[in-house]
C-alpha positions as CSV (number, residue, x, y, z in Angstrom):
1,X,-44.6,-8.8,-84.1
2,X,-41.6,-11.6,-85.4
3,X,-39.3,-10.0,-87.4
4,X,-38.4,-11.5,-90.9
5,X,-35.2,-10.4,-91.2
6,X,-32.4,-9.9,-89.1
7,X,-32.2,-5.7,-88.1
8,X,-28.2,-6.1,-89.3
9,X,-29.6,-7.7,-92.4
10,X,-31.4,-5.1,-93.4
11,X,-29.6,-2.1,-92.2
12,X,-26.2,-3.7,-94.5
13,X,-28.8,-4.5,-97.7
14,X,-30.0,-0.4,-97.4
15,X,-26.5,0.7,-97.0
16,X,-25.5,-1.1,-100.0
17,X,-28.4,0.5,-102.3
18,X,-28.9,3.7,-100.6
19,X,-25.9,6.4,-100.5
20,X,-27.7,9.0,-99.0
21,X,-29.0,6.1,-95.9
22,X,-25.3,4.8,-96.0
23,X,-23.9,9.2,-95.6
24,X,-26.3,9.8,-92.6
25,X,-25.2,6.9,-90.6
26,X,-21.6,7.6,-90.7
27,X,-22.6,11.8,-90.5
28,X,-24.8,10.5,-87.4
29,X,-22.3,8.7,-85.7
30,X,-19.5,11.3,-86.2
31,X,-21.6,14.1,-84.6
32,X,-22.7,12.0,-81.9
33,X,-19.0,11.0,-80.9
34,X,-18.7,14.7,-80.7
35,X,-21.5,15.8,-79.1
36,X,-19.3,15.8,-75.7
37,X,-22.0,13.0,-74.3
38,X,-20.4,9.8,-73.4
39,X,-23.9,8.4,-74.0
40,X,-24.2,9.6,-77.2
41,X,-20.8,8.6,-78.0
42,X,-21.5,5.2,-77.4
43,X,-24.2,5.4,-79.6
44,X,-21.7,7.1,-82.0
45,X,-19.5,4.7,-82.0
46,X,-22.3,2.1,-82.5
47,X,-23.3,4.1,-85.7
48,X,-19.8,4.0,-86.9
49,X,-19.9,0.0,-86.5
50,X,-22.8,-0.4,-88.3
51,X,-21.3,1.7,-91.4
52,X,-18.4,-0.1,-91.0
53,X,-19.9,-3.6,-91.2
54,X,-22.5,-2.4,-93.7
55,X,-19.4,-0.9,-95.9
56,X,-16.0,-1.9,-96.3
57,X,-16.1,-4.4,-93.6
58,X,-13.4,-4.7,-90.4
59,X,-11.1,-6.6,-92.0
60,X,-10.4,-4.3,-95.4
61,X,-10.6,-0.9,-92.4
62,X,-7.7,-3.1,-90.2
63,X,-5.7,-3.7,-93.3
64,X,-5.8,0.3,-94.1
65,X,-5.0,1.7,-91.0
66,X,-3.0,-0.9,-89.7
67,X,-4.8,-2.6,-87.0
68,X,-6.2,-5.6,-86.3
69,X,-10.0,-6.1,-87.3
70,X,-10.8,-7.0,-83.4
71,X,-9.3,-4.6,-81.9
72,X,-11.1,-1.8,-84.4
73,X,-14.5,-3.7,-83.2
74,X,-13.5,-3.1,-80.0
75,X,-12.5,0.5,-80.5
76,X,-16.1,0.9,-81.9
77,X,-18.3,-1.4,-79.4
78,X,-20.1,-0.5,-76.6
79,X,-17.3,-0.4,-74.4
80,X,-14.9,1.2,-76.5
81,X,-12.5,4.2,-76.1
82,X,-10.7,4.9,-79.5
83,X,-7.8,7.0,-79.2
84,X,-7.9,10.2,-81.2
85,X,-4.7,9.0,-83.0
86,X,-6.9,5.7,-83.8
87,X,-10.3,7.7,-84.5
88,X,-8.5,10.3,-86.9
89,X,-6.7,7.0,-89.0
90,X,-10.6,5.9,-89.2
91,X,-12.2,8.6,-90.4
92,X,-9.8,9.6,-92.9
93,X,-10.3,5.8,-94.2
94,X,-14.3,5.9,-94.0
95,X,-14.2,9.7,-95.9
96,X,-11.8,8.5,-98.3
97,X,-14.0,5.6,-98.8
98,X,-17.4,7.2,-99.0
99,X,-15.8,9.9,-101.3
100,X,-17.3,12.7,-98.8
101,X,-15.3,15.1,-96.7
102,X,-15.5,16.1,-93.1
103,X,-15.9,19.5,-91.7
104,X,-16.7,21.0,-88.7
105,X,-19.1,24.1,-88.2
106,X,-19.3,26.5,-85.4
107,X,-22.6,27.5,-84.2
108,X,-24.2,29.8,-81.7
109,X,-25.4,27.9,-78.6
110,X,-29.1,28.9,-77.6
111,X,-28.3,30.6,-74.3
112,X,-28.9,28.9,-71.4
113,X,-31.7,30.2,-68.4
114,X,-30.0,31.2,-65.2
C-alpha cells in the first residue's frame, strides 16, 4: 500500500491539533529513556525528536537552552548520548513548553521467578 502522505507529515499535523497525541509522545519518550534499556532509549530519544520537530522546532529548543540546533538533533538521533546536564536543560524547556510537569513514581516491581 503507497502512502499519501509522508509519516513525519502526519505525525507534526496531529501534534499540532491534538494535545493529548502531542502529551503521550513526549510522556512516551521520557519513560522510555528511563526505562534503563538502551534500546528503548533510543527509541526514547526518537520519541523526543519527533515532539520536538512536531512542536517548537530545533532551532527555537537550541536558542533556549543554548545549543546549537545540530548538535540537539544529534543528542536526540539514533546515535545519540545526551548528557544529563543537556537532557535536564531539555526537559525543563519541552515541560515549560507543553505547560505539563514531570514527576517520577515509584512502583513495586512484579517479583521475579528464581
Amino acid at each position: 500500500m503507497v502512502l499519501t502522505r509522508d509519516f513525519r507529515e502526519t505525525i507534526m499535523a496531529r501534534a499540532s491539533r491534538d494535545t493529548a497525541f502531542r502529551r503521550r509522545m513526549l510522556r512516551t519518550g521520557i519513560e522510555l529513556i528511563l526505562s534503563g534499556d538502551p534500546e528503548d532509549a533510543a527509541v526514547g530519544r526518537e520519541h523526543l525528536r519527533d515532539y520536538i520537530n512536531a512542536t517548537m522546532g530545533f532551532q527555537e529548543l537550541g536558542r533556549l537552552v543554548d545549543k546549537g540546533p545540530k548538535s540537539l538533533m544529534q543528542m536526540f538521533g539514533p546515535n545519540g548520548n545526551p548528557s544529563s546536564a543537556n537532557l535536564g536543560a531539555v526537559l525543563k524547556q519541552l515541560q515549560a513548553f507543553e505547560g505539563v510537569e514531570i514527576s517520577v513514581r515509584f512502583t513495586r516491581a512484579p517479583e521475579r521467578r528464581r
